[in-house]
C-alpha positions as CSV (number, residue, x, y, z in Angstrom):
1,X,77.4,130.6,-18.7
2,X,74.6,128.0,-17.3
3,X,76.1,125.2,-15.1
4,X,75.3,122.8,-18.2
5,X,76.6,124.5,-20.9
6,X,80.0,124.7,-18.8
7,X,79.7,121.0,-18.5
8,X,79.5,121.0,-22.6
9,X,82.2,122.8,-23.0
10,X,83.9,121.1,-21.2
11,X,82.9,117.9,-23.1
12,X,83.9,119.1,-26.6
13,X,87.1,120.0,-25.3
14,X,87.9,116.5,-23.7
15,X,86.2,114.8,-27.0
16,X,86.9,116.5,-29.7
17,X,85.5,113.9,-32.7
18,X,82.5,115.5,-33.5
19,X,81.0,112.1,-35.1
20,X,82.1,108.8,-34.8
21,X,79.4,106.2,-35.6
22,X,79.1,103.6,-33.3
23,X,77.7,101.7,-30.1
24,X,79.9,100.2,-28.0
25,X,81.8,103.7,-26.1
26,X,78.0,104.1,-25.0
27,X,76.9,100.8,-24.2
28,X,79.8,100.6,-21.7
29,X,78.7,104.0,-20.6
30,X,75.1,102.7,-20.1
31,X,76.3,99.6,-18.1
32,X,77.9,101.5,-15.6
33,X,74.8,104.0,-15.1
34,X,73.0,100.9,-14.6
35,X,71.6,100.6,-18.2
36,X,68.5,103.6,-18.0
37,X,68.1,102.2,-21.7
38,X,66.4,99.5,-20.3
39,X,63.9,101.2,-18.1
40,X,61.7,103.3,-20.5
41,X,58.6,104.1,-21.0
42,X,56.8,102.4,-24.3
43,X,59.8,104.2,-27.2
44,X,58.7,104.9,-30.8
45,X,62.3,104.9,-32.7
46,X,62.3,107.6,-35.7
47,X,65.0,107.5,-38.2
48,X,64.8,109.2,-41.9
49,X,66.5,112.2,-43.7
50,X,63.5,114.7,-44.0
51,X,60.9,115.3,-41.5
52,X,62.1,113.2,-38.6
53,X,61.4,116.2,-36.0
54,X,57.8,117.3,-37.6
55,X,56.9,113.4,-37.4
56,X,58.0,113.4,-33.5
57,X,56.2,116.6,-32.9
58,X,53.0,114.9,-34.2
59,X,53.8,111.4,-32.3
60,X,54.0,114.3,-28.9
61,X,51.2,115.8,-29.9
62,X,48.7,113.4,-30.5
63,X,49.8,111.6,-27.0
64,X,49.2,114.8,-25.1
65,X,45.8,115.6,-26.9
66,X,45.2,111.9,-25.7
67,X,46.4,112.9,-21.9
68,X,49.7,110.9,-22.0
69,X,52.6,112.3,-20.9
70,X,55.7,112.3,-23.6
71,X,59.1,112.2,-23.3
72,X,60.8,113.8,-26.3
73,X,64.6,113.2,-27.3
74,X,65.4,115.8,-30.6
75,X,68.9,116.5,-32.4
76,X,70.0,119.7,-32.9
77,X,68.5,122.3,-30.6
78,X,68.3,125.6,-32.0
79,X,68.5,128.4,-29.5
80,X,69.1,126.3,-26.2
81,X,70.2,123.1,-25.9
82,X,67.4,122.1,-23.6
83,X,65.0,122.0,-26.7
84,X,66.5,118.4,-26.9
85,X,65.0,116.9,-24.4
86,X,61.5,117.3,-22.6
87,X,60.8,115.4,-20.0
88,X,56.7,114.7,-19.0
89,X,55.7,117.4,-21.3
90,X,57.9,119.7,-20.3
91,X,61.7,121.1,-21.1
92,X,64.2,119.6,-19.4
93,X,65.1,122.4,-16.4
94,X,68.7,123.5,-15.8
95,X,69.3,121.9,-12.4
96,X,68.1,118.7,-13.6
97,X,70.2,118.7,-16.6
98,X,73.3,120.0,-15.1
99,X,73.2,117.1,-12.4
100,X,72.6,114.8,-15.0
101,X,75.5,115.8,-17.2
102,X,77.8,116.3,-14.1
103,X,76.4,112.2,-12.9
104,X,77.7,111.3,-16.2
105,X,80.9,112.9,-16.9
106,X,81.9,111.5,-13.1
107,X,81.1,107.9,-14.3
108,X,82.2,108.3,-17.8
109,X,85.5,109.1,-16.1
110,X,87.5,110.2,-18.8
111,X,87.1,107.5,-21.2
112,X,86.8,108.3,-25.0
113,X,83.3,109.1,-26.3
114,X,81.4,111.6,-28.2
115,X,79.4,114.6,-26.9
116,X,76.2,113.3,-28.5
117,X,76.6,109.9,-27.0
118,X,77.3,111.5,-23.5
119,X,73.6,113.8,-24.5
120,X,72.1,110.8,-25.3
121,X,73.0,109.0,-22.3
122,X,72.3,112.0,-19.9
123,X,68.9,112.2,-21.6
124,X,68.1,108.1,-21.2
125,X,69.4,108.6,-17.7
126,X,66.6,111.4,-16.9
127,X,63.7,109.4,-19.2
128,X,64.3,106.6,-17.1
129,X,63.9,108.6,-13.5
130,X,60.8,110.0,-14.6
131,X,57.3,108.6,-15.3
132,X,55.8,109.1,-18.7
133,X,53.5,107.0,-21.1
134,X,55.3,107.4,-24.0
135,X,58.8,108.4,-25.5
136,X,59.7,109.9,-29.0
137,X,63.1,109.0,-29.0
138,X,64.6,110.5,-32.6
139,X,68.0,109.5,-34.3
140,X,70.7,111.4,-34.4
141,X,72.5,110.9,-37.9
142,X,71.8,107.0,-40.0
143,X,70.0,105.2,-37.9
144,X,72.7,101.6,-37.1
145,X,74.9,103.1,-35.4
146,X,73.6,106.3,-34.2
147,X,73.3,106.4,-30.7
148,X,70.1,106.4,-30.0
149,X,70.2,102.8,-31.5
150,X,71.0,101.3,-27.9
151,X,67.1,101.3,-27.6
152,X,66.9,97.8,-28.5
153,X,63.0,97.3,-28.1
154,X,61.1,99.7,-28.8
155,X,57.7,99.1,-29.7
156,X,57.4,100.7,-33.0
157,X,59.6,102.5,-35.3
158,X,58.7,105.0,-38.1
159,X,61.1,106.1,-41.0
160,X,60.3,109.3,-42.8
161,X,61.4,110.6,-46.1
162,X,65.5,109.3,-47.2
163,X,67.1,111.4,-49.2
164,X,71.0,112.1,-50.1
165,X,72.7,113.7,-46.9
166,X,75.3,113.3,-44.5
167,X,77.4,111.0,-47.5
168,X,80.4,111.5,-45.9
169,X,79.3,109.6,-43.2
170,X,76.3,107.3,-44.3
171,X,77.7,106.4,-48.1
172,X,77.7,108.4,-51.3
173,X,74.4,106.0,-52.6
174,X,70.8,106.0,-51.8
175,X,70.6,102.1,-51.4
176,X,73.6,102.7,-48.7
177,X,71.8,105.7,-46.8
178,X,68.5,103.4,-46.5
179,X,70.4,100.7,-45.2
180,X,71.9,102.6,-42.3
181,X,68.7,104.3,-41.9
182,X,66.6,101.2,-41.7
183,X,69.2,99.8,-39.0
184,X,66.3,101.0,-36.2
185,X,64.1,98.5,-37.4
186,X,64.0,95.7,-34.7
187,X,62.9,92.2,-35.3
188,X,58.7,92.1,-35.0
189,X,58.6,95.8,-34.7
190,X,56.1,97.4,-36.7
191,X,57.7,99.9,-38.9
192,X,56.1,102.7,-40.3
193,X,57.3,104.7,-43.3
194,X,56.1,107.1,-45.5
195,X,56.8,108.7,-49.6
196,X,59.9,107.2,-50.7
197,X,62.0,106.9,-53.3
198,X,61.5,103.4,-55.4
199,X,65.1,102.1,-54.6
200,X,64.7,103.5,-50.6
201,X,61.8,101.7,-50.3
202,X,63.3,98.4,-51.4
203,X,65.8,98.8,-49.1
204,X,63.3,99.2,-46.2
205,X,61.3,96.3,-47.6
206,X,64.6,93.7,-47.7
207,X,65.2,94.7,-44.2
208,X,61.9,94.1,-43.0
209,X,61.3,91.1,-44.0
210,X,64.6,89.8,-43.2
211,X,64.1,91.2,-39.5
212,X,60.2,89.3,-39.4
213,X,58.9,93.6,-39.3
214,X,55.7,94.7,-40.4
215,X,56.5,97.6,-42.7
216,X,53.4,99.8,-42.8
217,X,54.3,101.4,-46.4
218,X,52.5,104.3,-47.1
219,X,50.3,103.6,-50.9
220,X,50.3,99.9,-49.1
221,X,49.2,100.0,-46.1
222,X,48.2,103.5,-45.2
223,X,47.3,105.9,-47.2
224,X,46.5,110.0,-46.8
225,X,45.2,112.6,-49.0
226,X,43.5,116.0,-48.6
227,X,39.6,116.5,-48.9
228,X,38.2,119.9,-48.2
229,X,39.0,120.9,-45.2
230,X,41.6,119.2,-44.4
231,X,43.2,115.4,-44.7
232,X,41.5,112.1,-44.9
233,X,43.6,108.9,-43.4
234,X,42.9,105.4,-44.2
235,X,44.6,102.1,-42.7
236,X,42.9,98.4,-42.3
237,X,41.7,99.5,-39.0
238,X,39.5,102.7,-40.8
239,X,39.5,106.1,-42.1
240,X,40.1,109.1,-40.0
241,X,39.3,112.9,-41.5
242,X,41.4,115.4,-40.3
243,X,42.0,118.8,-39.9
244,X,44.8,120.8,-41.6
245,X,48.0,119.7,-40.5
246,X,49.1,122.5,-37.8
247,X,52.9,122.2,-39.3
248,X,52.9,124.2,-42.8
249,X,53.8,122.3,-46.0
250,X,52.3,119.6,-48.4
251,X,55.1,117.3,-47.4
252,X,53.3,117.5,-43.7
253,X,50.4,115.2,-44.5
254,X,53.2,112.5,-45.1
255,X,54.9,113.0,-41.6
256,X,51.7,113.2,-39.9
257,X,50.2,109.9,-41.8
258,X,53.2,108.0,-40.4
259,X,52.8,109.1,-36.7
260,X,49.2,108.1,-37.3
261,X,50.0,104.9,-39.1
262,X,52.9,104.1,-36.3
263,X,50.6,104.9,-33.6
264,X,47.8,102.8,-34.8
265,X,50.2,99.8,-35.4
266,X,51.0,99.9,-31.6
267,X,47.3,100.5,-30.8
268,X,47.9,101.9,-27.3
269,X,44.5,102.1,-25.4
270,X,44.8,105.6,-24.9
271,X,44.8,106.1,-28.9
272,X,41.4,107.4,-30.2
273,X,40.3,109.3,-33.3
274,X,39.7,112.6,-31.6
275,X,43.2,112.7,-29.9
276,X,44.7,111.9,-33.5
277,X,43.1,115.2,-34.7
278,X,43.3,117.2,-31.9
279,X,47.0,116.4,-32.1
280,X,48.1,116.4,-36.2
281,X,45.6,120.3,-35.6
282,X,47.8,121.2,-33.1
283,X,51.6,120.3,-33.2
284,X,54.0,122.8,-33.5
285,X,57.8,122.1,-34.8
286,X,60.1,125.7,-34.2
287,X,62.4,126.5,-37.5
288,X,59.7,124.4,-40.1
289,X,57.9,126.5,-42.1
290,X,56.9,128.8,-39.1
291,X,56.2,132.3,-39.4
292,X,57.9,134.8,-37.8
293,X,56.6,138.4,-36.3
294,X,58.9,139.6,-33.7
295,X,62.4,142.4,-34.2
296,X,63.2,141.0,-37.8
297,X,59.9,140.7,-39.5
298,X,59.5,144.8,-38.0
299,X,62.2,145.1,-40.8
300,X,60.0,144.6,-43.3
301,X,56.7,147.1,-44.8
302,X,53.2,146.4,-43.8
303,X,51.4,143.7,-45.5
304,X,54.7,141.4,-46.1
305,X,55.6,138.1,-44.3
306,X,58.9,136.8,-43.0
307,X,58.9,132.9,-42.9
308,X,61.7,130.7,-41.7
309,X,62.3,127.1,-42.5
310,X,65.5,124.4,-41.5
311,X,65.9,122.7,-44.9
312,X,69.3,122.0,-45.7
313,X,69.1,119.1,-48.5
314,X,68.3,117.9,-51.8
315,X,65.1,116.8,-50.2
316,X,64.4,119.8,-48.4
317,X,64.8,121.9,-51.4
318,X,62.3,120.2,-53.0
319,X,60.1,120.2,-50.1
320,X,60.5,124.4,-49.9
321,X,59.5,124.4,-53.9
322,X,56.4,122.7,-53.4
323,X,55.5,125.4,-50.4
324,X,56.4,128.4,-52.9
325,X,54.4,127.1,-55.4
326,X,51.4,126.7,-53.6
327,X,52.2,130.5,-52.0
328,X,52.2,131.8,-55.8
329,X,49.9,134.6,-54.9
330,X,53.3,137.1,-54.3
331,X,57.4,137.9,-55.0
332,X,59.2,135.7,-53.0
333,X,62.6,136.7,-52.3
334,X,65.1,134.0,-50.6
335,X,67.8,134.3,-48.0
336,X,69.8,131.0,-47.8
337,X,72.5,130.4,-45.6
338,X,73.9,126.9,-45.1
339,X,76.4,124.5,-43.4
340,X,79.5,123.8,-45.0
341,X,79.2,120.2,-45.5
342,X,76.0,120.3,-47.4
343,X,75.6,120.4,-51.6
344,X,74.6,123.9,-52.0
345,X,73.9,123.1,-55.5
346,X,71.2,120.1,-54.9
347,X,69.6,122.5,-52.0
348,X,69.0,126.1,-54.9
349,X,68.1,123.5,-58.0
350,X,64.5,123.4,-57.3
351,X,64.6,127.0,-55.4
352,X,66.3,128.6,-58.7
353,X,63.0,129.2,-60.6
354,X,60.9,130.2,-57.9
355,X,62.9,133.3,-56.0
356,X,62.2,137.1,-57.0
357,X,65.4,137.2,-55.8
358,X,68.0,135.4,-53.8
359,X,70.8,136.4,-50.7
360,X,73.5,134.5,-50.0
361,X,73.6,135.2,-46.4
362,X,75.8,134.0,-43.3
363,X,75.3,134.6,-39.7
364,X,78.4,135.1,-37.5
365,X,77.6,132.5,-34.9
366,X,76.7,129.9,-37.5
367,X,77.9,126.8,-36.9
368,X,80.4,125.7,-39.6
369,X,78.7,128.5,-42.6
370,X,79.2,127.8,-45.8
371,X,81.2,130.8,-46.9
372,X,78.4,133.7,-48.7
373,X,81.0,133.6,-52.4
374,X,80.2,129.7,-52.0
375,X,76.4,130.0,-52.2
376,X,77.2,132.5,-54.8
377,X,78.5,130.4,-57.1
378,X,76.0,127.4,-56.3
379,X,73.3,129.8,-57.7
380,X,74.9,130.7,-60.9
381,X,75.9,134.2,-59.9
382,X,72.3,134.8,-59.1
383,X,72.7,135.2,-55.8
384,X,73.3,138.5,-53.9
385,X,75.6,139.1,-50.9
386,X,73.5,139.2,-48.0
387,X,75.7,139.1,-45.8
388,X,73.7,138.8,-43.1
389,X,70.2,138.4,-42.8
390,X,69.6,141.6,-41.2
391,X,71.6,143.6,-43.8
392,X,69.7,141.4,-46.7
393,X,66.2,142.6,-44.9
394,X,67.6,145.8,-45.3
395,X,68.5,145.4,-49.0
396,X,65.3,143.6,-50.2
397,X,63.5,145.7,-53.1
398,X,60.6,147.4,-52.0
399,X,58.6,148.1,-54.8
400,X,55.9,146.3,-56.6
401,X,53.6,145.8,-53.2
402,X,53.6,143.5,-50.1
403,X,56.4,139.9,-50.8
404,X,57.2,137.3,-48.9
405,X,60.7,136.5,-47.9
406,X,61.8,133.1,-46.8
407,X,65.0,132.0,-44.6
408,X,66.2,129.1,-44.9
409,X,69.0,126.2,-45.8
410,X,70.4,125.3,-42.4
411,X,68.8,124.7,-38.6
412,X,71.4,126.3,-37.2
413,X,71.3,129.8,-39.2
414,X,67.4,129.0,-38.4
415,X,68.7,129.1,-34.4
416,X,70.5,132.1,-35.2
417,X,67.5,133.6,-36.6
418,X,64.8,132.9,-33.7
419,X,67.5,134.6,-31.6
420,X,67.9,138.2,-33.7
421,X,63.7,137.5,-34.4
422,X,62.9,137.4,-30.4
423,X,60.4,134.2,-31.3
424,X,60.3,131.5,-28.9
């Protein structure tokens, strides 16, 4: 065990309440490390139920193609925890990260907090000793009183697609998830925000203007939409052609219009045309849509493809549908495995009609899996015991020429499966 993964151990077993939505534990934290909140680089705020972490890895991208250097925060990690924060560029190393967390868990001193709020403070603490142009800072869970919500001026925010999620914590409505979600935006800030559901987007629009925010709506004030060979942007300030969107999916062109259209709204003078399609051509998001080739995709006959994908809601269901049906060219067969708290149903409802076949599966170092019977039933009896994703490889029909098989329904069975896979 690594010197900071003893310190998070540690951490869950002092602080056991895994969520507990608010500020002030961590503001008092942040006062007595001598408030690193306060001494960051330029911060774009992202909040949103779908697509927050493609959205960030297009914000990074485009600022490296431009020669910045970015600061990354992201929630969860999945294979090592040090995916959540890069520093300059670059993951955050062990001995910085271990000193960090052992600095903080000395001042802390025992009081009562979360482990994400003592994450997010050890990763403001390290943004704030090293020099960068830029940081992507991501929520957490809502967006009022997530953590990273301490960031009280950043100089843009961007909100991607709201869906139903995380009820149990954020409200059982979709007017009561945008509110908490549109709790980043800061009064003046330009806000950027992409496809949304009519009664989301009133939401966001009632908060803006009540805050004295610009809200660059996407159909309003930015708008994208393919042309051959790629995408074509277009904002007051111009139109921008790009190239295909190096994150797979339709629903990509909406997360990289916002980075664009939150970029542009800051206007940093870094920002240029050619670093915006250098970067949407080249950002790359682990556990979205990605592909993989290593020990697990060997399982498989020549001529198929193994894809893996970290959807786990209503939204992201829908968002996986619109990616099989523009595959269409061979069987797909579907290996879900999810987290316990989420509505399997809402997830396999637009899947259903699409899958050759479908395998309940469940790793054994999931975090909190829903049970296999469970997704089972969701499916209508349609589903087949994996009950693992290896044994389900194994199991998948093999006749009728070269399929594609899909893994997906949770990030952390996607964490699970990079590490069986061998893929970075």
């Amino acid at each position: 065990m690594s010197r900071s993964e003893a310190i998070l151990e540690r951490l869950h077993a002092l602080h056991p309440v895994a969520i507990d939505l608010s500020l002030g534990r961590l503001q008092a934290l942040l006062g007595k490390l001598g408030h690193p909140e306060q001494r960051l680089p330029p911060v774009i705020h992202v909040a949103g139920t779908n697509g927050k972490g493609s959205t960030c890895a297009f914000l990074r991208a485009i600022g490296e193609a431009a020669g910045q250097r970015v600061h990354v925060f992201t929630s969860p990690h999945l294979v090592r925890f040090h995916e959540r924060i890069r520093l300059a560029g670059r993951l955050v190393e062990e001995a910085a990260l271990g000193a960090a967390l052992e600095e903080v868990e000395a001042v802390n001193a025992g009081a009562a907090i979360t482990v994400f709020e003592v994450i997010t403070a050890v990763a403001l603490l390290l943004f704030s000793r090293v020099p960068a142009d830029l940081l992507v800072l991501e929520v957490g869970l809502g967006g009022r009183f997530d953590a990273t919500n301490v960031v009280d001026r950043p100089v843009a925010t961007a909100i991607t697609s709201i869906s139903m999620d995380h009820m149990e914590f954020l409200g059982d409505r979709l007017e009561r998830i945008a509110f908490e979600k549109a709790g980043i935006i800061k009064p003046g800030v330009p806000c950027a925000t992409g496809a949304q559901d009519p009664v989301a987007l009133g939401v966001l629009e009632r908060v803006a203007a009540e805050m004295g925010a610009p809200l660059l709506a996407r159909g309003d004030a930015w708008r994208i939409a393919p042309r051959a060979g790629g995408l074509r942007y277009e904002d007051a300030a111009g139109a921008i052609d790009l190239p295909p969107p190096g994150l797979l999916g339709a629903h990509q062109a909406d997360n990289a219009g916002i980075a664009v259209a939150v970029l542009r709204a800051w206007g940093p003078g870094w920002l240029t045309d050619a670093a915006i399609a250098e970067g949407v051509a080249r950002a790359e998001w682990p556990g979205r849509m990605q592909r993989l080739t290593g020990r697990l995709a060997g399982m498989l006959p020549d001529g198929w493809e193994l894809w893996l994908d970290g959807g786990h809601n209503a939204g992201g269901g829908v968002a996986i549908a619109e990616q099989a049906r523009a595959w269409g060219d061979r069987p797909l067969h579907l290996l879900v495995g999810m987290k316990g708290t989420k509505v399997v149903e809402d997830f396999l409802r637009p899947l259903l009609p699409l899958a050759d076949s479908l395998w309940a599966v469940a790793e054994p170092g999931q975090h909190l899996a829903t049970p296999v019977e469970r997704i089972i039933a969701a499916s209508g009896g349609l589903a087949r015991p994996g009950p693992t994703v290896e044994a389900a490889l194994a199991a998948l029909p093999r006749g009728g020429g070269p399929a594609r098989v899909l893994v997906c329904g949770s990030l952390y069975l996607a964490g699970e499966v990079l590490k069986l896979d061998g893929s970075p």
